[in-house]
Each structure stands twice: as C-alpha cells, then as structure tokens.
C-alpha positions in Angstrom: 0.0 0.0 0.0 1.4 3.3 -1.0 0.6 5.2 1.9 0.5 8.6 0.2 -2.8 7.4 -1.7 -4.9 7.1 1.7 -8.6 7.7 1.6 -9.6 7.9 4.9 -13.1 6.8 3.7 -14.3 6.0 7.2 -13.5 9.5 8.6 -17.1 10.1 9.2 -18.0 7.0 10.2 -18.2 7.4 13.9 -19.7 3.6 14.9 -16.3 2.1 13.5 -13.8 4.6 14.8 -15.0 3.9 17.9 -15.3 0.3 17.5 -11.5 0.4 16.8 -10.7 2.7 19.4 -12.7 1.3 21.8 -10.0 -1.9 23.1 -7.4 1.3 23.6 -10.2 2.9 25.7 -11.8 -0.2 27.7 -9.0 -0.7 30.4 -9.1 3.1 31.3 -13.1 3.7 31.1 -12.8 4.3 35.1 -10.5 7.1 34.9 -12.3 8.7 31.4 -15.5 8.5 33.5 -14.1 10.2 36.3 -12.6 12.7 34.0 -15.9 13.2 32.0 -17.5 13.6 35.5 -14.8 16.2 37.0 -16.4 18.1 33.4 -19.9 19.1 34.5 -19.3 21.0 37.6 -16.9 22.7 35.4 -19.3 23.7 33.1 -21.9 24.3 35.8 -20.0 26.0 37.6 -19.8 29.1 34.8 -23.5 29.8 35.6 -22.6 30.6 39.2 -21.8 34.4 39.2 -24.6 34.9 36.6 -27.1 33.1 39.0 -25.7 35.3 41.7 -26.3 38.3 39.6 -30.5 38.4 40.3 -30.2 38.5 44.2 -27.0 40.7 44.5 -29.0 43.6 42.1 -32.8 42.9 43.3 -32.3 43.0 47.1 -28.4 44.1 47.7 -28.3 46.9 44.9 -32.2 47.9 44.6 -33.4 46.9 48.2 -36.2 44.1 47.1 -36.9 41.9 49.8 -36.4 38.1 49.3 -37.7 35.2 51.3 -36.6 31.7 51.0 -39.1 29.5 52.9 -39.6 31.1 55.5 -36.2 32.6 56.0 -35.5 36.2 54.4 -32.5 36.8 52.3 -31.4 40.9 54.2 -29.2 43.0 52.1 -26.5 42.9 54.5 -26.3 38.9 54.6 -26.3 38.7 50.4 -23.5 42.2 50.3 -21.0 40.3 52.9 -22.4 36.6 51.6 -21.9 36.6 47.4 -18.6 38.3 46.7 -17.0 35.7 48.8 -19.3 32.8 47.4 -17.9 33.7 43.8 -14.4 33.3 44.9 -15.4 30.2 46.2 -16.6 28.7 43.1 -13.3 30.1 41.3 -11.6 27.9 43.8 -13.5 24.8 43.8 -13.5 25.4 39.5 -9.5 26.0 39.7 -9.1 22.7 41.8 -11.3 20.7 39.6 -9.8 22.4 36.6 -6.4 21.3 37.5 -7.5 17.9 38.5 -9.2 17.0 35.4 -6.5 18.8 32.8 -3.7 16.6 34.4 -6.1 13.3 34.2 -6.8 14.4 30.5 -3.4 14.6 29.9 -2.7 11.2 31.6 -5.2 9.5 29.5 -4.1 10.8 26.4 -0.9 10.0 26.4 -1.9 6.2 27.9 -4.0 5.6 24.6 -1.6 7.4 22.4 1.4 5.8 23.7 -0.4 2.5 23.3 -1.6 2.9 19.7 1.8 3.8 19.2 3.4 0.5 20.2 1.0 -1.7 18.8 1.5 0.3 15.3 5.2 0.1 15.8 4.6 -3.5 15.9 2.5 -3.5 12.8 5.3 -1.8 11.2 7.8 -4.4 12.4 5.9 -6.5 11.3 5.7 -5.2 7.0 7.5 -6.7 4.4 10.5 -4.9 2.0 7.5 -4.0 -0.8 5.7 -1.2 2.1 9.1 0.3 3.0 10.4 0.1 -0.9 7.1 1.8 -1.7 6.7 4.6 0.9 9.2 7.4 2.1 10.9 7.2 5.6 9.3 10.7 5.8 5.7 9.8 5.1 5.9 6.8 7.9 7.5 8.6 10.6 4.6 11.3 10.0 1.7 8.1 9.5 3.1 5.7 12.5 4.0 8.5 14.9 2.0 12.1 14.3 -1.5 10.8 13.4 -1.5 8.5 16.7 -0.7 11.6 18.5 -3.4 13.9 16.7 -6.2 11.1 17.0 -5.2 9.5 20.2 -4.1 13.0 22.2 -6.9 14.7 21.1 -9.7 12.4 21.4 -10.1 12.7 25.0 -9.4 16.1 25.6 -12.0 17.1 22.5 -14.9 15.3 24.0 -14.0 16.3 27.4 -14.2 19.8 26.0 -17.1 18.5 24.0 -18.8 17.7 27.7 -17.9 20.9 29.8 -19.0 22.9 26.8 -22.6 21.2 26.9 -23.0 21.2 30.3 -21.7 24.7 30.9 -24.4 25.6 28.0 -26.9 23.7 30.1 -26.9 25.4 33.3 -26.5 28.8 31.6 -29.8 28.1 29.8 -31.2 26.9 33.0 -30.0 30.4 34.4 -32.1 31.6 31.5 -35.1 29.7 32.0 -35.0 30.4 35.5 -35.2 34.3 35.0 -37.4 34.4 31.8 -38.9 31.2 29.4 -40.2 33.7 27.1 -36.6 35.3 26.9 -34.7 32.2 27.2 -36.6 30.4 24.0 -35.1 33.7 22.1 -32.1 33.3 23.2 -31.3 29.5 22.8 -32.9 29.8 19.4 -30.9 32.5 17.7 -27.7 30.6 19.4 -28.8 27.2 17.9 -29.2 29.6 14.3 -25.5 30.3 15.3 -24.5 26.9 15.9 -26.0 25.5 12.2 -22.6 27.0 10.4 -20.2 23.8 11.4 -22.2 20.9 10.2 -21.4 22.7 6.7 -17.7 22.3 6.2 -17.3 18.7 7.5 -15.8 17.6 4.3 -13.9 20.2 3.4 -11.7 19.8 6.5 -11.7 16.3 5.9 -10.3 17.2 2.2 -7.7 19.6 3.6 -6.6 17.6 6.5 -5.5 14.8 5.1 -3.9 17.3 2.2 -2.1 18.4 5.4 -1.3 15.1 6.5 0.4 13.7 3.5 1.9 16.8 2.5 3.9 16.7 6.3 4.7 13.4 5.1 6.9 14.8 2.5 8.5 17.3 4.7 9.7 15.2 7.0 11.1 13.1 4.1 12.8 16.1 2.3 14.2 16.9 6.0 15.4 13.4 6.8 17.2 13.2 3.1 19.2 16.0 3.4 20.5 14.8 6.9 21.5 11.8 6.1 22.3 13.1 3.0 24.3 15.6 3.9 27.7 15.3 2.0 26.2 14.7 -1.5 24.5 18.3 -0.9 27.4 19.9 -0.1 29.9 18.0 -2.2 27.3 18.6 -5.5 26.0 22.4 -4.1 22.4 21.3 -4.1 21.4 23.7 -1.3 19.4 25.8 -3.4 17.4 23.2 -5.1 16.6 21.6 -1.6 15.7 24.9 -0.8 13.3 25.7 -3.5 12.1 22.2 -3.1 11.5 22.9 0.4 10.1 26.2 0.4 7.4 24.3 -2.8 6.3 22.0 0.2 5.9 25.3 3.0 3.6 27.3 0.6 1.5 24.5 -0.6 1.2 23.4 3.4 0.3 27.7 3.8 -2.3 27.4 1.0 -3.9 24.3 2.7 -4.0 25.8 5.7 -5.4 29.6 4.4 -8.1 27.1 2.4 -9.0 25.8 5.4 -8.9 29.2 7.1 -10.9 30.5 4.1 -14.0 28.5 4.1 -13.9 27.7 8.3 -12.6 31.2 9.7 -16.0 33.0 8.5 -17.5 30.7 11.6 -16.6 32.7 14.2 -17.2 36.1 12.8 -20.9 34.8 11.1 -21.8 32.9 14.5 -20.7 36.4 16.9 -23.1 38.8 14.2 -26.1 36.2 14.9 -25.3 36.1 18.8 -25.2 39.9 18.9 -28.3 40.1 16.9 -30.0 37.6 19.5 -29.0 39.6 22.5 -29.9 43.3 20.8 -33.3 41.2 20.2 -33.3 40.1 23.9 -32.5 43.4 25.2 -35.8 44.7 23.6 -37.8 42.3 24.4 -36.7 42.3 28.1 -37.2 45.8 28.3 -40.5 45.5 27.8 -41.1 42.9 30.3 -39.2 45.0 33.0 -41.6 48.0 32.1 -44.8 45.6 32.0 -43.2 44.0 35.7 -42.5 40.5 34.5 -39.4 40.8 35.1 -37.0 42.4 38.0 -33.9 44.3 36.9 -31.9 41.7 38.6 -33.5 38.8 36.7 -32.5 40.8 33.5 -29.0 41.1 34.5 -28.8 37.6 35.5 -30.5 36.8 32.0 -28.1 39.0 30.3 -25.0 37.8 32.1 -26.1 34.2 31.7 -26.9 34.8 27.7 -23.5 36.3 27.1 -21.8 34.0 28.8 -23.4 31.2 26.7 -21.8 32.3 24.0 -18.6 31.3 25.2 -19.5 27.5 25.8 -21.8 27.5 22.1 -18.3 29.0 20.5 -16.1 26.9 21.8 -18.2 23.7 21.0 -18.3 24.9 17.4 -14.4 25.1 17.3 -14.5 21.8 19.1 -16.9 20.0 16.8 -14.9 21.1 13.8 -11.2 20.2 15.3 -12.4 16.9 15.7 -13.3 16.4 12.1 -9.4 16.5 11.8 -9.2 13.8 14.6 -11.3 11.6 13.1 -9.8 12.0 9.8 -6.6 11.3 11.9 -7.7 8.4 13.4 -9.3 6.7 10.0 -5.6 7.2 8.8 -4.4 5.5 11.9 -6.9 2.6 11.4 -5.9 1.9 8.0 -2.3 1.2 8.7 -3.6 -1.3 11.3 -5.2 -2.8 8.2 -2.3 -3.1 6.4 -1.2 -6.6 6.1 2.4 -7.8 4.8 2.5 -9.6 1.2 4.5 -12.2 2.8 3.3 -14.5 5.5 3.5 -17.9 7.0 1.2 -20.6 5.6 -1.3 -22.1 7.8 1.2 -24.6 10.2 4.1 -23.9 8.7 7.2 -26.2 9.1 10.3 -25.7 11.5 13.5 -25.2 8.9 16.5 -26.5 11.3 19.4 -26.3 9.7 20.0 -26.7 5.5 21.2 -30.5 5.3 21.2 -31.2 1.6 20.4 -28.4 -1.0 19.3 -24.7 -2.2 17.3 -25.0 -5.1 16.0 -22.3 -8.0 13.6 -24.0 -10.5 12.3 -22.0 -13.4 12.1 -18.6 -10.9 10.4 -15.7 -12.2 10.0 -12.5 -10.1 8.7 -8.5 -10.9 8.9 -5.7 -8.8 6.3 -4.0 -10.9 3.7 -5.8 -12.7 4.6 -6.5 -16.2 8.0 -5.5 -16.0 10.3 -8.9 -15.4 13.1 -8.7 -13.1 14.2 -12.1 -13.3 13.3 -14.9 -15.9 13.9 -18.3 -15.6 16.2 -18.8 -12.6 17.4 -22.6 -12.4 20.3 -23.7 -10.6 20.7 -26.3 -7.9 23.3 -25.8 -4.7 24.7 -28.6 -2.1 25.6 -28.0 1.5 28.2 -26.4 2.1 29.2 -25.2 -1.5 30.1 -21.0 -2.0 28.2 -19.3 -5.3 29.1 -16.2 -7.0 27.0 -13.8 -8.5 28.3 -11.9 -11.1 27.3 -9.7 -14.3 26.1 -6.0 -15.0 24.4 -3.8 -13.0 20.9 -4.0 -12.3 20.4 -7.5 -13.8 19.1 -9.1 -10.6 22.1 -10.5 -8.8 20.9 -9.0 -5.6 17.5 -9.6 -6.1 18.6 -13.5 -6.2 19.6 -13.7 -2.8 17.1 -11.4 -1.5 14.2 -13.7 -2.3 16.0 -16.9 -0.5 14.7 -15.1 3.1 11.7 -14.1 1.5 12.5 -10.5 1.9 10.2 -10.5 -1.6 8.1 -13.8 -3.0 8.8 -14.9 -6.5 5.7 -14.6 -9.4 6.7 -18.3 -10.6 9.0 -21.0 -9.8 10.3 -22.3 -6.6 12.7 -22.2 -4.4 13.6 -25.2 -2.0 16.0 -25.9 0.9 16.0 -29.7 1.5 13.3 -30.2 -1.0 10.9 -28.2 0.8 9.4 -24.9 -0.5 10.7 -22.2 1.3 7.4 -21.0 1.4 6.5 -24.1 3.7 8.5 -22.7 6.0 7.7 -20.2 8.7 9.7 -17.0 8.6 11.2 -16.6 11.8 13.1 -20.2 11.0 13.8 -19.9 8.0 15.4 -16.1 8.4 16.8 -17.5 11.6 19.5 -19.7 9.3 20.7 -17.2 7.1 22.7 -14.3 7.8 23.5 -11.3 5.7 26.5 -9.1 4.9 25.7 -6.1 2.5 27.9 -3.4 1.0 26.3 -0.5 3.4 25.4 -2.7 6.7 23.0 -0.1 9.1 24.4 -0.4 12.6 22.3 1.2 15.6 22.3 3.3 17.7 24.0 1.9 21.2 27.4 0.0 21.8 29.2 -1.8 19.1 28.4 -5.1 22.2 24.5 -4.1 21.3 24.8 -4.4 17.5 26.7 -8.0 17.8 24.1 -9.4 20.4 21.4 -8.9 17.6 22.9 -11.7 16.0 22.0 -13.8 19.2 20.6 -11.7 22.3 21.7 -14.8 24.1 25.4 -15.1 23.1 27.9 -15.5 26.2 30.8 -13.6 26.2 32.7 -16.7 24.5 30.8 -16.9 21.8 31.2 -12.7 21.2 35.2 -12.9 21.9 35.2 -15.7 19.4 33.2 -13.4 16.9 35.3 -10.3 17.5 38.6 -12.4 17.1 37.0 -13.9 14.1 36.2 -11.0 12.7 39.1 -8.9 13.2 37.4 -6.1 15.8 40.2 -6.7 18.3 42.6 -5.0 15.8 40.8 -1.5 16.8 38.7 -2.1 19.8 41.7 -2.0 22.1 42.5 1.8 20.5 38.7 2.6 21.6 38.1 4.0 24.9 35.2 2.0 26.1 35.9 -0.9 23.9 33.4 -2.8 22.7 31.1 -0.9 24.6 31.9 2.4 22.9 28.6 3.5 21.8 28.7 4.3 17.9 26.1 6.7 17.3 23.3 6.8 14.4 24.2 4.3 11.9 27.0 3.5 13.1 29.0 7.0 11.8 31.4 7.1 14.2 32.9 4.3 12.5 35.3 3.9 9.3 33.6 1.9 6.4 36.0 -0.9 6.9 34.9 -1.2 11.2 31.3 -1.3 10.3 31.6 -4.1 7.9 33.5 -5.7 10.6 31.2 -5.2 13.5 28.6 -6.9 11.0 30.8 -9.7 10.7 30.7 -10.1 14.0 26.8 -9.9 14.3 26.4 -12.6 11.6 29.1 -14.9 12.9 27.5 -14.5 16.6 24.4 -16.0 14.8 26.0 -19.1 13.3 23.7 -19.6 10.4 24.0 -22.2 7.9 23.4 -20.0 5.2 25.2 -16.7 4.6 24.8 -13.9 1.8 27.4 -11.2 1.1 25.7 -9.0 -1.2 29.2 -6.8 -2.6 30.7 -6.8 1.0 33.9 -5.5 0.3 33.3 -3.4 -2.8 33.0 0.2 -1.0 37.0 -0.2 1.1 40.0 0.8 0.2 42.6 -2.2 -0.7 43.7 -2.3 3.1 40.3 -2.3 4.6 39.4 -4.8 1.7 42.1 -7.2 3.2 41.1 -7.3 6.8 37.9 -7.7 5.3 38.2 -10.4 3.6 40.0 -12.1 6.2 37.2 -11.7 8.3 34.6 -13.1 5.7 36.7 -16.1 5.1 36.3 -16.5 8.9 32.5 -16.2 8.4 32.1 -18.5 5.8 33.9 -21.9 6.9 31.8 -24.6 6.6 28.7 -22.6 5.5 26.8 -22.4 2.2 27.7 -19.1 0.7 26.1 -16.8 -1.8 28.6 -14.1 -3.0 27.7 -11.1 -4.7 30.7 -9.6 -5.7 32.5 -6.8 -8.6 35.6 -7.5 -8.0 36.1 -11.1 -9.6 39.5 -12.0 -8.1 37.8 -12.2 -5.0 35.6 -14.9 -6.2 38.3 -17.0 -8.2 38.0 -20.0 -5.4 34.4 -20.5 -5.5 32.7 -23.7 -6.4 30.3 -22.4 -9.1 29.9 -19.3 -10.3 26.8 -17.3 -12.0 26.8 -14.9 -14.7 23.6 -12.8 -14.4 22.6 -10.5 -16.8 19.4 -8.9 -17.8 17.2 -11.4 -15.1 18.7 -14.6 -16.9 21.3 -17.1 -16.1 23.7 -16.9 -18.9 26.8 -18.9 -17.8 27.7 -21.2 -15.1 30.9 -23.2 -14.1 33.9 -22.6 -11.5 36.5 -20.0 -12.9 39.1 -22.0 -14.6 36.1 -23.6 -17.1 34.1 -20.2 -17.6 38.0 -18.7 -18.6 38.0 -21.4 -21.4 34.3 -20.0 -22.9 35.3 -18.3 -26.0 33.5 -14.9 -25.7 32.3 -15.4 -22.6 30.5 -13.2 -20.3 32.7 -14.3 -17.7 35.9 -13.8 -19.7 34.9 -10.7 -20.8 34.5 -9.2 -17.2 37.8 -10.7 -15.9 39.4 -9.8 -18.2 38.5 -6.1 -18.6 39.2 -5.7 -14.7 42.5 -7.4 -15.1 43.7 -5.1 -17.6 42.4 -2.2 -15.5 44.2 -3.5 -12.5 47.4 -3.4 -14.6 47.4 -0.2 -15.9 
C-alpha cells in the first residue's frame, strides 16, 4: 500500500472509529469517567456568578426583599455573603480544573502511547514492498503524528465537548429560570448560530488529510538532506533543496489559508447572529421590566447568563470542527492497522533446522512492478556447504537473487527449496533465523558496538562474542577505543570507518552461526587495506557454511565452487573460474578480463 494514496473513507464513520478505538479505551473507562465527571461542575460552575447576579441587584443593589421558605435573604447577609461565594466557586473550578487537565493529559498520552506500540509493531511486522514503496518521511509522519493527533486529542476534545454542553446547560437553566419567554429567544438564535459547522465537515476532511500527506513529504525532504548531507554539499544542491523545500511550505500555507478561508468565517458569522439575538433580547426584556414581568436583577442575570453562553456555544463549534481532523486522523491511523504484509506464514508452517542437503531455484520468475520482469527463468541447484558467485552488469538481478532466498520479496513463478521443501512451507522466523546477511552499506544502531553483535543472538555468552570479535578482526581496533566494545557508535553506526562497520557486521552474523550466509558486494566500497582485513574476516564467516557471493571484484571470487553470470534477469553462464576462462567470448571472460587489464594499468 502506497501510503501517500490514503482515503480515509471511514473518517465520518463514527460507529467504526469507535469500534477500533474502543480496546485502547476499555481498560481506562474508570479514569475517562471520572474525568468526563470532574467536566460538569466545570461547566456548571460558569453559571454561578450569573445566578448570583439576580439577588446581588434585586435585594443588595435595589433593596427588594427576598424570602426563602420562610427565612429572608437581608441585604446585608447577600453584600457580605456573594462576593465571597464567587471566589469560592473560582476555587472549587480552579481545583477541579487542574484535577481534570492533568487526568486528561494522563489519559491521552496512555492511549496514544499504546496505539503507538501496537502500530510500531505492525510496522515491524511489513515486508520490504511497504518500506520500498513509501518514504521514511511519510511513515515517521503516519506511524507516529497521526497516533498523536487522534489519540491525544480524542479525549481532551470530548472532554471539552462535555464541559461545553454542560456549561451551556446550566447557563440556559439560568435563562429559563429568569425568563422562558426570553430564554426560548435566546437559545434559538444561538442554535441559528451553531448550524454553520455541520457545513464544512468535508472540506476539513479534504484539507486535512492534504495536510497530513503533504507533512509526510516534509519530514522526508528533511530526513534526506540529513543523512544526505555530504552529497548536498559535495554537488552544491542547497538551493534546489531549498526551492524544493520552500514548494512544500507554501503548498502546506495554501492548505491551511483554504482551510482558514472556508472555516474562519465561523466565528465572525456565529458572533453577528449572537449579537443580533442579545440586541433582540435586550428589547424584548425591556419590555417585560416595564410591564413587571421581570426584575432588573432577573434581566441582568439573564443577560450575564446569555452572554456568557456564548462562550461554551463557541467553543463547542471550534470543538466540533477540530475533531473532524481527529477523526480524519484516526481513520488514517486505522488503516495502517489494516495493512497486512504480502509475505506470511502458511497455515502450520514447518520448523526449517538447519539446511542438510540443497538450495534450489527451479524455473524462478519475479517482478517488482507488474509487467515488467526482473528475473526470468532462474534454475540452478546448490549442495551444503558449497560458495556461489553472482556476477554480471548492473541491475540484472544478482541481488535480487539472494534477496528472495529469506523471503524478503516472494517470487511470481517457480520455486525455491531448501532440502526439498518450498521455502514457502517454512515459517519465517526459521527460515530467516538460518541465514545471515552481509551487504555493501550494513545499518548499525544506535547503542554500543556489544548491542549491535548481540542482535545476531541476544543470548550469546561472552565466549561466543570474543570468538566473533577475534573472528572478525574487531580486536585490531577495539583495544585503541576508549570504552571498547562498549563504545557507543552513534546513528548508523557513523562514528565508524567503512571498513569497522563491515567488521562489526561480521561479528553480528558470525555471533548468529547460520547455515546460510549472503554477502551482497561486502567489500566493494573499502580501500585495498580495509578490503584485506575484510576479507579475512569473511573467510572467517564462511567456513563450513553455504555461501552466496555477490561480488564486482572477480579476483575475489576466483576459489568459488560455481559461479553465476547474471545479466538482464537470466542465467547466462555457469561453471567454477578456470572452465568459464575457457568459454570463448564469454560473459565471464569478458569481465575478468576487462578488470585485469584495468588493475594493470
């Protein structure tokens, strides 16, 4: 799945998203309920003051009597009495405030921390064809920023969603309280108000994910030209990576003012129809104060009450239409936990112990694209034990060869067996688990160069990772290293020369003792000194395993047992050096001997 072709079709589809959600949600529902609880005295707690409003003005500012069963309300009690009952309710909303912010936060970064790991997982868990297919860019921003925007946000939104209505609530009961006739004004023109937000649902669902993918490529373009680095300086790209990068800002500024263009008439549309309501409300009171069916304090309270309403009725708008960009968030988020790798084990797959007999290609065929062959025809049969080299011109599918013996990709045609059986047959952990691989540009990460062998075998004892580091030639430098073999290397391994990171994956495939090994042009990028330790190390590697070399330099092959000429997907010779030498206009021939006279001059 190309990820930059999302759809987020179920965006709107509020049953599923929270049927996905929902196993992220179910072992915190006590703590969400507490937090959804903390929300209404929140909210209810806005419509104090205004409440306060009617007896402060009737009987403390205008004198008006007030009697509560039985017991009278003096203006003296309500002057000494409200002031300080307001600054109670400040405190008791400031306490629950803080209480339910930091439980909010808590549960958001529970669930998003979760969905997190359980994507990482599903990322582990992909085959070569995703990562070939999609930028390191575009799944950093999928598999890490959308789990943050749904699952963060989620919580807090309807949290929001909830002290918003229930602040709304007990302001209209404030309004009901002081004047049905004024409150049915009021509450309509606000729900008038309100009507704007279900309008624009799909264009921020549109823009959004614009957004979303168009991050994507930024982080890509940024993660390229750090790792990339030298090449822009060594070929004085800076401009161009700048122009390519200021492309990317302005398109992400023109989704956002599109956004901005079609949503930020909202708040001035919805503030005109609330100011029209309360200019309606003010006349209309008026004329109930004058008739007497209504006190001057009740209209204040009313007044207080309707203009704090707006507040609540805003902010629920702006909440409503952020969470369209949740939810468009979260249907991304969904859809990688969907994805599901091209290559999987068969239904009871067998255990591949060892390789006791043979590796062998019959009449493979394999396509990265549809339509457009890669490799044609692939037959050749191995025995324990044996080395093969692959040789021939660039591009003609040497490397793809030895990628598809761990299944890294599955062929179109063919099989492969080890032993007889179909490596399909096999479950992947075992069958990966007896191969290791060497490549020209081995990642190492981050941690100690101790950490990088142990991922050959997280169990190894420290016998079996002195006999790897002797066997691969570390000790010659890890003595001049500080820390030794617990120096930590950095990213990638960069604070290494080319030749000690080939070495310390030497080391990490010897540590695993696999049957099978592949070195896919392991010494091609060294100088000739590095080359030699180098190759002393591999011969350590390979002793008594069955080896698949992928090499350029064809004195370094001259020993094998068989050797492979690939070119264009096809097998076109095969034989040990001395007999493909004596092929008149051979392949073979012709590539050793072009390098030989090369070498000479």
């Amino acid at each position: 799945m190309k990820l930059a072709q999302t759809r987020t079709d179920n965006a709107f589809d509020y049953a599923f998203l929270f049927g996905r959600i929902f196993p992220y949600i179910k072992p915190l529902i006590p703590r969400i309920i507490l937090a959804f609880i903390l929300s209404v005295p929140l909210g209810l707690l806005d419509g104090a003051t205004a409440f306060a409003l009617k007896p402060y003005i009737d009987v403390v500012v205008n004198g008006k009597p007030m009697n509560i069963n039985g017991f009278e309300l003096t203006r003296d009690l309500l002057a000494a009495l409200i002031p300080w009952l307001i600054v109670g309710f400040a405190v008791v909303q400031g306490v629950l405030k803080y209480v339910n912010a930091y439980l909010t936060d808590w549960l958001s970064n529970t669930i998003s921390n979760s969905v997190k790991i359980d994507l990482f997982k599903k990322m582990t868990s992909l085959d070569s064809k995703f990562f070939d297919e999609n930028s390191s860019g575009l799944v950093l921003s999928r598999f890490l920023g959308d789990p943050d925007t749904a699952s963060k946000s989620v919580i807090e939104s309807i949290k929001t969603l909830i002290t918003c209505a229930t602040g709304a609530m007990g302001l209209i009961a404030v309004l009901l309280y002081n004047s049905w006739k004024l409150a049915f004004v009021g509450v309509v023109v606000l729900v008038i108000a309100f009507l704007p937000v279900a309008l624009i649902r799909k264009k921020i669902k549109q823009v959004s994910n614009d957004s979303m993918v168009l991050g994507g490529g930024i982080n890509t373009n940024f993660n390229e030209t750090y790792h990339g680095n030298k090449i822009m300086t060594g070929y004085s790209l800076q401009n161009s990576l700048n122009v390519k990068f200021q492309k990317q800002i302005r398109k992400s500024f023109d989704l956002a003012m599109s956004l901005t263009k079609r949503v930020g008439w909202m708040s001035p549309i919805m503030y005109l129809i609330a100011s029209i309501g309360v200019a309606i409300v003010m006349l209309f009171g008026n004329h109930l104060i004058i008739s007497g069916e209504m006190t001057t304090g009740s209209f204040a309270s009313f007044i207080t009450s309707l203009l704090l309403l707006y507040k609540p009725i805003k902010d629920l708008g702006r909440t409503l239409t952020s969470l369209q960009g949740v939810f468009v968030a979260m249907s991304r988020v969904f859809e990688l936990f969907d994805l599901n790798p091209e290559i999987a084990d068969i239904k009871n797959p067998v255990t591949l112990n060892g390789v006791s007999k043979n590796i062998e290609f019959s009449d493979v065929c394999f396509e990265y694209e549809e339509n457009t062959p890669v490799l044609k025809n692939i037959s050749f049969n191995i025995q324990k034990g044996q080395t093969i080299a692959l040789v021939g011109n660039s591009g003609g599918g040497k490397s793809t060869i030895v990628n598809l013996i761990p299944r890294f990709y599955d062929i179109k045609s063919g099989s492969i067996k080890i032993d007889g059986v179909d490596i399909r047959n096999y479950s992947l952990i075992s069958l990966r688990k007896n191969i290791s691989e060497v490549f020209q540009d081995n990642f190492l990460f981050s941690g100690s160069i101790r950490d990088n062998i142990l991922m050959g075998k997280p169990d190894a004892t420290n016998e079996e990772i002195e006999k790897a580091v002797y066997g691969a030639h570390l000790d010659e430098f890890l003595h001049t290293l500080e820390h030794g073999i617990d120096t930590i290397i950095g990213e990638r391994g960069t604070t290494l020369s080319g030749g000690q990171r080939q070495r310390v994956a030497i080391a990490r495939a010897m540590v695993k003792d696999a049957p099978v090994i592949i070195l896919d042009e392991a010494t091609s990028a060294l100088d000739n000194k590095s080359e030699a330790i180098v190759q002393k190390a591999l011969e350590n590697l390979m002793k008594d395993k069955t080896v698949f070399v992928i090499a350029h330099r064809l004195s370094t092959i001259k020993n094998a047992d068989m050797i492979f000429v690939i070119n264009d997907g096809e097998l076109v010779e095969a034989g040990n050096h001395e007999n493909l030498l004596k092929i008149e206009n051979g392949q073979y021939k012709f590539l050793y001997e072009m390098q030989f006279k090369t070498a000479s001059v």
